[in-house]
matplotlib code that plots the C-alpha trace (Angstrom):
import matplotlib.pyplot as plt

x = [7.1, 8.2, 11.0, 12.2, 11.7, 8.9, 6.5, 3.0, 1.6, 3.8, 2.0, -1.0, -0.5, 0.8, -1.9, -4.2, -6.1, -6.4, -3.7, -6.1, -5.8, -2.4, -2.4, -4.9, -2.5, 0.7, -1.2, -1.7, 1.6, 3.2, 0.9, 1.8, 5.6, 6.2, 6.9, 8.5, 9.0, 12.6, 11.7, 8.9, 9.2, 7.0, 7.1, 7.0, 9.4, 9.1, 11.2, 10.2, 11.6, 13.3, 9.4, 7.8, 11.3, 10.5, 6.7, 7.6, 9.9, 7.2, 5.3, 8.2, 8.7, 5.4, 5.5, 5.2, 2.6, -1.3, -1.6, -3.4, -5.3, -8.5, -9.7, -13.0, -13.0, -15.4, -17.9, -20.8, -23.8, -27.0, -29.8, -33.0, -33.1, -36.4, -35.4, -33.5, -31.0, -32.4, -28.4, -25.4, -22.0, -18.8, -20.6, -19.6, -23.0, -23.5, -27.0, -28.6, -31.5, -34.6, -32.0, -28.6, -26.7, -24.1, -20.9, -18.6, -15.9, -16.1, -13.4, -12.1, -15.8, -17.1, -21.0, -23.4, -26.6, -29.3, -31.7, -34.7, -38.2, -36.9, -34.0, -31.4, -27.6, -24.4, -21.3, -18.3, -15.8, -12.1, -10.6, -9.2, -7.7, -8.1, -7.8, -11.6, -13.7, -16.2, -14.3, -14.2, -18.0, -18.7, -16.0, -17.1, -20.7, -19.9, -17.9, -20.3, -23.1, -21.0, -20.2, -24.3, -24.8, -22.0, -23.7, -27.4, -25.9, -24.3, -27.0, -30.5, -30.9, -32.2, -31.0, -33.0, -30.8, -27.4, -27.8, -24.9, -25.9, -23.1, -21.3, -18.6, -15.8, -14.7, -11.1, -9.4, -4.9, -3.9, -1.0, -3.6, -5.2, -2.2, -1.3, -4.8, -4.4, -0.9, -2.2, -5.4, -6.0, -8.7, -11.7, -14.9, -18.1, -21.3, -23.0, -20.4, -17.1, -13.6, -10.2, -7.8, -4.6, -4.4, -1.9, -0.1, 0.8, -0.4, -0.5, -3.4, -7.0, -10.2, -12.7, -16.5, -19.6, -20.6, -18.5, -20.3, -18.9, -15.3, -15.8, -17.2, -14.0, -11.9, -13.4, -13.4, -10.2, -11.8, -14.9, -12.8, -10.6, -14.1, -15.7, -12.5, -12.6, -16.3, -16.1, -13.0, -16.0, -18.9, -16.5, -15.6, -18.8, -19.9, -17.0, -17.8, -21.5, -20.5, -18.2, -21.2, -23.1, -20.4, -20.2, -23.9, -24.6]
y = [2.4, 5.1, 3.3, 3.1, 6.7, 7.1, 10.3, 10.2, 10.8, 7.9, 6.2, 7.0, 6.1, 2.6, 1.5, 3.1, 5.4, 8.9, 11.1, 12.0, 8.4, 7.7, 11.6, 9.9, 7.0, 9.0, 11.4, 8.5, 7.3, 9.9, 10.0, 6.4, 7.5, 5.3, 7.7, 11.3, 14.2, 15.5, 17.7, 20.5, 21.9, 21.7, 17.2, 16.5, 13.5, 11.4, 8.5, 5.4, 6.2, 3.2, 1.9, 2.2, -0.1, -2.4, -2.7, -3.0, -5.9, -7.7, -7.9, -8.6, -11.6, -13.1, -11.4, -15.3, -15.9, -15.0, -10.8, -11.9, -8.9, -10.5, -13.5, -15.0, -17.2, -17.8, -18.5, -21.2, -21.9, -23.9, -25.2, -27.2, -30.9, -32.1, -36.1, -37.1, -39.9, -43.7, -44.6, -42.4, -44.3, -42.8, -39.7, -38.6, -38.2, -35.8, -36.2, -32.7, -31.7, -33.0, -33.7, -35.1, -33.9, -35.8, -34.4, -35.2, -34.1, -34.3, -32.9, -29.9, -29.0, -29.6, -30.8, -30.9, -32.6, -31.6, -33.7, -31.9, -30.8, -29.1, -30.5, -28.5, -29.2, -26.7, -26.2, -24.8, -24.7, -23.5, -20.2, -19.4, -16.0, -14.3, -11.2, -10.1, -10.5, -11.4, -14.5, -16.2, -15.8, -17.7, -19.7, -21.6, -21.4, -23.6, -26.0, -26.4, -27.4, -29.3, -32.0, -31.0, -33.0, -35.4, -36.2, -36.3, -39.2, -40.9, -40.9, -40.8, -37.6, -34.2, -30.4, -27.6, -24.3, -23.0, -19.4, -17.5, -17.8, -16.4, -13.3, -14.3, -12.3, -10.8, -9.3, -7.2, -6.4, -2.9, -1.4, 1.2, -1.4, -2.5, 1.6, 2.0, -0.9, -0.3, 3.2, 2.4, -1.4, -3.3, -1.6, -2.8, -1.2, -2.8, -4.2, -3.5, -4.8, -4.7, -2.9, -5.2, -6.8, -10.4, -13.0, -15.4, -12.6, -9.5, -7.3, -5.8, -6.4, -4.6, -7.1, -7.2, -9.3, -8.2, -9.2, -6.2, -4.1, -5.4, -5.0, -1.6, -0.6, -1.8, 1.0, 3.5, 5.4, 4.7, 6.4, 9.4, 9.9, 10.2, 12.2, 15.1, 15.1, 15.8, 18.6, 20.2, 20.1, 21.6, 24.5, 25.3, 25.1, 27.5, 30.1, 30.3, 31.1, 33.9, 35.2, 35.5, 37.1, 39.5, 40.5, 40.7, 42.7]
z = [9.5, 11.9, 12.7, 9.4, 8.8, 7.5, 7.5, 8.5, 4.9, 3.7, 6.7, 5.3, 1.6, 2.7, 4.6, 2.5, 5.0, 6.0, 7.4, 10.4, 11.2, 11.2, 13.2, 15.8, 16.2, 16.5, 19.2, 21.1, 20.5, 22.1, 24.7, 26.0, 25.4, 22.5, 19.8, 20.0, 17.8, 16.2, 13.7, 13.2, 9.8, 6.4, 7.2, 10.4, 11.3, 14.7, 15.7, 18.4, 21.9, 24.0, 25.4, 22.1, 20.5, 23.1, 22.2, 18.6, 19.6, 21.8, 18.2, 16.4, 17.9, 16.9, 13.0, 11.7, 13.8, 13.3, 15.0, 18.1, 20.0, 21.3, 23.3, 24.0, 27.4, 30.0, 27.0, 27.8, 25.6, 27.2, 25.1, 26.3, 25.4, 23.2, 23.7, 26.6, 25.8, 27.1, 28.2, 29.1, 29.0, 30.9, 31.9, 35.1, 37.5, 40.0, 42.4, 43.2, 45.7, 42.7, 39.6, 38.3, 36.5, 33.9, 32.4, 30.0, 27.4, 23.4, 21.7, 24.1, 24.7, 28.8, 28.6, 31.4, 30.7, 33.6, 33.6, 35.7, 34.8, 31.9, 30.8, 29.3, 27.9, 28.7, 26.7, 27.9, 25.0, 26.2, 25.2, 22.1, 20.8, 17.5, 15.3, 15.4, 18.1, 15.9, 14.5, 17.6, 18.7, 15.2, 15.7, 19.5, 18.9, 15.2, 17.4, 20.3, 17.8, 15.9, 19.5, 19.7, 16.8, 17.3, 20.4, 19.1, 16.6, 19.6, 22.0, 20.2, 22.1, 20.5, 21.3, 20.7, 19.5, 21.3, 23.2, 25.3, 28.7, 31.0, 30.9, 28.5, 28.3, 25.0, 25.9, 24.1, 24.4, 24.9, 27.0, 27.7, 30.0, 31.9, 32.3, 33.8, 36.1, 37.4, 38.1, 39.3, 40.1, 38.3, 36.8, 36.9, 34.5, 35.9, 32.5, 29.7, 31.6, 33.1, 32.7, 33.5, 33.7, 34.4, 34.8, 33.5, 31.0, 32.1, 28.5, 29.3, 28.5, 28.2, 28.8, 27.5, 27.7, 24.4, 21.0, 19.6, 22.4, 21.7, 18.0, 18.0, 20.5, 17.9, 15.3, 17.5, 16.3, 12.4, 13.9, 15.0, 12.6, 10.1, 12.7, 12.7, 9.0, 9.3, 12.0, 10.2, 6.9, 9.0, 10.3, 6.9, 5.8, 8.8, 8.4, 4.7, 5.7, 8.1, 5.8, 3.3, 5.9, 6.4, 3.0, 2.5, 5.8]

ax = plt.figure().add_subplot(projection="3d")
ax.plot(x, y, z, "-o")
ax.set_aspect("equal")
plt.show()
């Protein structure tokens, strides 16, 4: 919309949010060199700069396709097993120190059945990308317990419930990250995650072990933009209260 001329409250009435928002956005904007200012006056007017037309275009190129800006991978989900199956067909077998392990594929999913003292059952579903990091949490965990069942039906076997058991990454595309990296190298935050920039494509990622990490990074500038309005509300509310005092004193 900025590059069709647009000013920020016709930003803002388009999408429907608060000018503080779109403000937020355009602060950042020209922070990262994608946007500049041409005119101060009573409506202040900006135009894209030659990066910020090229990172337009890198989306541009995709505008038929589903917005991707998040990717779960690295994603496996272990559950113990109640019944262990009398007969396993085409499984691969692996012999460990006091168990074996079995693995297989059903439909894109990797299995491992370990059959020790407690047996337990591992699914490694491959990564897929999205538009909420949310979405594809629900989405891999609905998948895995789907070939669960499919393999319950199979094998006479029984699974007990699905849980997350590695640190999953839940990665989130922004330029920001590739910035930070070329700048810095790789950035590693012990617990919540990684700033990085990986190959084969190199966008950009911050990387999470928590979807609700990734999801609440994605409100974030929402979050702010209320929080200004607020602030800007509890300084008028404080002026008008000295002002009072004044008066009354």
């Amino acid at each position: 919309m900025i590059n069709e001329g647009c000013i920020s409250s016709d930003v803002a009435k388009r999408l429907d949010i608060r000018k503080s928002h779109v403000s937020y956005y355009l602060r950042k904007a020209m922070e990262l060199h994608y946007v500049k200012e041409i005119c101060s006056g009573t409506f202040k007017k900006y135009e894209l700069t030659q990066p910020g037309k090229n990172f337009v275009a890198m989306y541009q190129q995709q505008e038929k396709q589903e917005l991707t800006i998040c990717k779960a991978e690295n994603v496996r989900f272990k559950a113990p097993v109640l019944k262990m199956p009398s007969k396993l067909v085409d499984w691969h077998k692996v012999e460990m120190n006091n168990w074996n392990q079995y693995t297989t594929e059903v439909d894109g999913v990797k299995v491992k059945l370990n059959d020790g003292k407690d047996p337990t059952i591992e699914f490694l579903p491959a990564a897929i990308d999205g538009n909420d990091p949310n979405k594809p949490y629900v989405k891999l965990v609905l998948h895995c317990d789907k070939v669960a069942k499919h393999l319950e039906q199979i094998f006479d076997l029984q699974i007990g419930r699905l849980e997350l058991s590695s640190k999953a990454e839940w990665v989130i595309y922004n330029p920001l990250a590739k910035t930070i990296t070329k700048e810095i190298g790789r950035v590693t935050v012990d617990g919540i995650g990684m700033i990085n920039a990986s190959l084969p494509t190199r966008h950009g990622e911050f990387e999470f072990h928590d979807p609700r990490a990734a999801a609440e990074f994605l409100e974030m500038p929402g979050r702010l933009a209320r929080l200004e309005e607020d602030m800007k509300e509890v300084l008028k509310l404080v002026k008008q209260e000295n002002s009072s005092e004044n008066k009354n004193g």
